[in-house]
N, C-alpha and C positions, 0 to 999 in steps of 0.2 A: 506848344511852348518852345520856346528859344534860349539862346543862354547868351548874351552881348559880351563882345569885347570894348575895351577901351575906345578905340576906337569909331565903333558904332554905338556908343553910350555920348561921345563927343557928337556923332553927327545928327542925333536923336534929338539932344539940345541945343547946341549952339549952328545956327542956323549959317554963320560964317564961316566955319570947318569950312577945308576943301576936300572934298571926296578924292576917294581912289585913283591910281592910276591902272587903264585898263591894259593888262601884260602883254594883249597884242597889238598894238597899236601905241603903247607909250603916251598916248594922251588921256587927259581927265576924264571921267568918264562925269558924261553930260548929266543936267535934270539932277543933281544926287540927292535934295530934300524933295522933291515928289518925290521920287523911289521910295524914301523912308517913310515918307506921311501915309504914300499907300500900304506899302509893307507893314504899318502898322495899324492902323484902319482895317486890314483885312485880319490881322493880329486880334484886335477886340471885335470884329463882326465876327469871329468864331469862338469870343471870350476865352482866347489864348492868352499867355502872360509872358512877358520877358525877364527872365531870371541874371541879374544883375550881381555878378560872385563877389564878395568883400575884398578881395585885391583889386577890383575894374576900380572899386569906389574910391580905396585906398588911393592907386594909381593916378586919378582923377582929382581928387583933392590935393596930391601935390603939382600936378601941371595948370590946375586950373585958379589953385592958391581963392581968392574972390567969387570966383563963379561958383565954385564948389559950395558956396554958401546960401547961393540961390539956388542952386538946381537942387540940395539937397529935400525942402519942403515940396518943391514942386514933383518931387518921387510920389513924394504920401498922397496928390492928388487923381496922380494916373492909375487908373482899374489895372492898366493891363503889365506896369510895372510890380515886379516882387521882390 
């Protein structure tokens, strides 16, 4: 089990995020929704969960204002969100 940041709860769903900048090199770091579809893929092939704390959401709902109101139903369909 995991515990998400803002962040990575942003790159989880919205598929247009731009991922991180890698600290040595100073550029994007490439592929960043593979990484997460895997990351999470292997997340429920161990029926592991990702624990989502009430400030990420808090946080989330004011930056994403609209979105927040889709992603929020699509929580209750994911196994491996909690």
């Amino acid at each position: 089990m995991i515990v998400t940041d803002t962040d990575g709860l942003l790159l989880l769903f919205d598929p247009a995020t731009r991922g991180p900048l890698d600290p040595t090199s100073g550029k994007a770091v490439t592929d960043v929704q593979k990484r997460v579809q895997f990351y999470v893929a292997n997340l429920h092939a161990r029926k592991e969960g990702i624990i989502i704390p009430t400030p990420v959401l808090a946080e989330l709902a004011i930056l994403a204002g609209q979105l927040a109101r889709l992603i929020t139903p699509s929580c209750a369909t994911r196994a491996c969100l909690i």
